[in-house]
N, C-alpha and C positions, 0 to 999 in steps of 0.2 A: 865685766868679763863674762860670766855668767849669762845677760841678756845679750851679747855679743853671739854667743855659742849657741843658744835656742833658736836666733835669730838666723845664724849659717845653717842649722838642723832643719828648720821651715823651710828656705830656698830649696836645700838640698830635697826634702820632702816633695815639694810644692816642683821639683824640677823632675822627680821622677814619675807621679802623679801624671804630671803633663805627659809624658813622652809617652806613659802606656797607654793612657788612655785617648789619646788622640789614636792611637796605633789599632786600638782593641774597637773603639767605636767605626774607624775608618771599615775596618773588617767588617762591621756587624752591618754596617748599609750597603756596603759593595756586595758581601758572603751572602747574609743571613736575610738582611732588609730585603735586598732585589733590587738596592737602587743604584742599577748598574751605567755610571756616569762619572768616570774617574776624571775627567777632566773639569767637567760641570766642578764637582767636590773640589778639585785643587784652584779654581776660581774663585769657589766662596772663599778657601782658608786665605787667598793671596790679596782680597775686597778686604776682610779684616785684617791683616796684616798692614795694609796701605795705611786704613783710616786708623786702628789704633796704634801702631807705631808713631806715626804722627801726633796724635793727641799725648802719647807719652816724652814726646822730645819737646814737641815746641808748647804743651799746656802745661804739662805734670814736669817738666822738668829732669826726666832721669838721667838725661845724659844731655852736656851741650851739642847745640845744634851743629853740623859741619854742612858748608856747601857744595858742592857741585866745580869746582875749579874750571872744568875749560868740558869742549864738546869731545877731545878725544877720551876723557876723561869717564865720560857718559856715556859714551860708545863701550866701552869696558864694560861700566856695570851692566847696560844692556847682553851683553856676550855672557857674563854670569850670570843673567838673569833666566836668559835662553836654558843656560845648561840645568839651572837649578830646577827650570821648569820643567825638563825631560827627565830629571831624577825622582823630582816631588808624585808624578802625572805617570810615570815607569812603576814608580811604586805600589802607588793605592791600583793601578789593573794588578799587577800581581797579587794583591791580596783578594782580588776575586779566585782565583785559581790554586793558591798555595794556601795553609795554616800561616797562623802566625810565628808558630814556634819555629818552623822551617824558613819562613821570609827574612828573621832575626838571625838563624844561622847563617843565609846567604849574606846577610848586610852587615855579619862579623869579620868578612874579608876585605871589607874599605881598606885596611891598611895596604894592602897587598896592591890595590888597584893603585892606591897613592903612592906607592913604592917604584910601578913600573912607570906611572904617568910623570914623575916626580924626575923621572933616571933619562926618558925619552926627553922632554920638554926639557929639562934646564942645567942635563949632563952633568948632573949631581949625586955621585956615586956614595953610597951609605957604606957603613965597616960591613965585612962577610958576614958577621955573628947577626946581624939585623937582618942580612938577606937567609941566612939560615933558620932563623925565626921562624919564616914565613911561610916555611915549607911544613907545620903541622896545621896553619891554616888553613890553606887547602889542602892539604891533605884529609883534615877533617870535614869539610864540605862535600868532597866525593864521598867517603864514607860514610855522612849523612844522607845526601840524595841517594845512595844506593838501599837505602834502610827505611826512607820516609815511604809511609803505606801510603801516601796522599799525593805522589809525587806529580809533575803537573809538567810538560817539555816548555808548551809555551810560558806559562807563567814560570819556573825556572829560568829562563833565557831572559825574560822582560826584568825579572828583580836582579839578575846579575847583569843585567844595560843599567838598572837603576842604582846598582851600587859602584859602576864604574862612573857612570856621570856625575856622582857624589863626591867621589874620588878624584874626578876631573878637575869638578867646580872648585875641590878645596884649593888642588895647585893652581888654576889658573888664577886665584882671588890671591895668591903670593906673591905669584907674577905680574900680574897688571894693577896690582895696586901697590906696589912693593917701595915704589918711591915717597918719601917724607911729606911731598905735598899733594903726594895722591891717599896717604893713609886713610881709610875708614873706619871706625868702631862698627861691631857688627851691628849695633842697635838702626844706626845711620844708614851704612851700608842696607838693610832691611827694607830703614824707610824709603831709597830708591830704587831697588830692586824690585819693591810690591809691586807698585802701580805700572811698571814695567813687564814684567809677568801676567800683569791683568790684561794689558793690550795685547799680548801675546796667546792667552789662552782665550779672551771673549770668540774670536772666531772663529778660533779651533773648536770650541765646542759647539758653537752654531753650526761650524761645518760637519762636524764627524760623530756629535752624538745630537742630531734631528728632531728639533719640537724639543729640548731639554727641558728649557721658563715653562713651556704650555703641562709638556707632562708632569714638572715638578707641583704646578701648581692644584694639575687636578689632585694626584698622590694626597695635596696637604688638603683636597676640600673633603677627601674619605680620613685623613687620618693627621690630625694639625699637629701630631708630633713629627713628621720630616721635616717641619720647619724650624723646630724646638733642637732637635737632632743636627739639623746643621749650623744653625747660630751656637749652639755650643760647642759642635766638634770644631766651627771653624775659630772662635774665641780661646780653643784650649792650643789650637797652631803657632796663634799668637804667644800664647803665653810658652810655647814649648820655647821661642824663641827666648824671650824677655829671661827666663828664670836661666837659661843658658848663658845669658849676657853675665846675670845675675850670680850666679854659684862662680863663674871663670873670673870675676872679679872681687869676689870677698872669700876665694881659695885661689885655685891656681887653676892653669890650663894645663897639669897633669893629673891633679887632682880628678874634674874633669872626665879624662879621658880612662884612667880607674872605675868610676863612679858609670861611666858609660858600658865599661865591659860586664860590669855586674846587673846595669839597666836592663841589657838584651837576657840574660841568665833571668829575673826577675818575671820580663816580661814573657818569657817562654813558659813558666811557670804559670803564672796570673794563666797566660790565653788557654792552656789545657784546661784548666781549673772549671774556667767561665765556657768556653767550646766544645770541650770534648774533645777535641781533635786525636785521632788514634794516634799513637808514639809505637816505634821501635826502640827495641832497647841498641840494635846499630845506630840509630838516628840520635840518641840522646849521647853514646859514646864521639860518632863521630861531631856533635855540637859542639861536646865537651872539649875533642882535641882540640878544634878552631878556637875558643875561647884561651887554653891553654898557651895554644902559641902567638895571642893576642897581646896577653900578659907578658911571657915572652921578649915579643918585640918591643914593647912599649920600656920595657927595663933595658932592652939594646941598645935605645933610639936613647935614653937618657943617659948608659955608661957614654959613648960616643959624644957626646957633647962637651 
């Protein structure tokens, strides 16, 4: 019992580790590095996601293997793979242009975005008290953006595309996979959606951010830790995944989602700490409310059940 509970305490550890620090390093090479290549970055994390997902399913065993059932089937994961890559790619540009502390209060409103996308796509109407929930949410995001000394239009705009696509991605993976023989564990689900991602993004980045391989590799012949720096940041992407698999299934997927409201709190802290980033005392109030009616809805979404 005992090694049971250290062993849940480590995941949990080992899950929050990952999410900031994928989060805090992403910032330090787009912000702080210069190495301004948000696509290139979301390439690498989806190259290691392919091959270690892979090596975790069919070597190491962590989860059985599931197939690929039929071509419509695949056409799906593709469609989420798309979306996931406009979320992932939406993301790391905004954190060229926003603080972390602020990008975290914009990606506290996913629920809201799941709320509408959830109501339009599957005409699946939630109880009032969940939709009233929602309204300190945003409520607290305005109140934030009007108080962040850092505030940024376009990076604004781009992290709240990137936290509707998130939003998106989640209902559409309910929808097109929702039938019994199309189910996927997320681990599986991962390992088809990587290398599908990767064909998606190899060209995008040849096309849109020019000479990337050539510039990346001069960067590493003056300074061999941007190569250090991205096999790590992209290995800890991975692992943000796995430990996710990993805590949702040796607790709960409310647990989870608790665990995650206090992750962005956590990590708003950590980035000031490490950044500097100026705060308002409006920006940390209105944070606060969005986290509030996070909690919130999340106690709505379970009375309702």
């Amino acid at each position: 019992m005992g090694s049971s509970r250290w062993f849940t305490i480590g995941l949990i550890t080992s899950w929050y580790a990952s999410n900031i620090g994928v989060l805090l390093l992403n910032k330090y090479l787009l912000s702080n590095y210069g190495f301004r290549y948000p696509i290139f970055l979301t390439l690498c994390h989806m190259l290691a996601c392919s091959l270690l997902s892979y090596a975790a399913i069919a070597w190491l065993k962590v989860v059985p293997r599931q197939n690929v059932r039929s071509r419509a089937q695949f056409v799906k994961i593709s469609v989420l793979s798309l979306v996931f890559c406009a979320s992932v790619v939406s993301g790391n540009v905004s954190l060229r242009f926003l603080p972390v502390s602020f990008n975290q209060a914009i990606g506290a409103t996913t629920p809201f975005f799941t709320a509408v996308f959830a109501c339009i796509m599957t005409r699946r109407r939630e109880a009032l008290l969940t939709y009233f929930a929602l309204i300190p949410v945003v409520a607290g995001v305005i109140i934030a953006s009007g108080g962040e000394p850092s505030f940024h239009l376009f990076g604004f705009i781009i992290c709240i595309a990137a936290t509707a696509a998130r939003a998106l991605k989640s209902v559409l993976q309910g929808i097109l996979l929702s039938s019994e023989g199309e189910k996927l564990n997320s681990m599986n689900l991962l390992m088809y959606m990587a290398p599908v991602a990767v064909a998606f993004l190899l060209p995008a980045a040849l096309l849109m951010e020019e000479n990337v391989v050539n510039i990346t590799l001069a960067l590493a012949r003056d300074d061999v830790r941007i190569l250090w720096y991205l096999i790590f940041n992209s290995a800890l992407a991975y692992l943000v995944n796995l430990t996710n698999f990993l805590v949702t299934k040796h607790t709960s997927a409310l647990t989870l989602q608790v665990l995650g409201n206090a992750k962005g709190a956590v990590a708003v802290v950590v980035s000031i700490l490490i950044f500097r980033n100026p705060v308002s005392i409006t920006g940390m109030l209105g944070y606060s409310l969005t986290l509030i009616g996070v909690v919130l809805y999340s106690e709505a979404k379970k009375r309702s059940k």
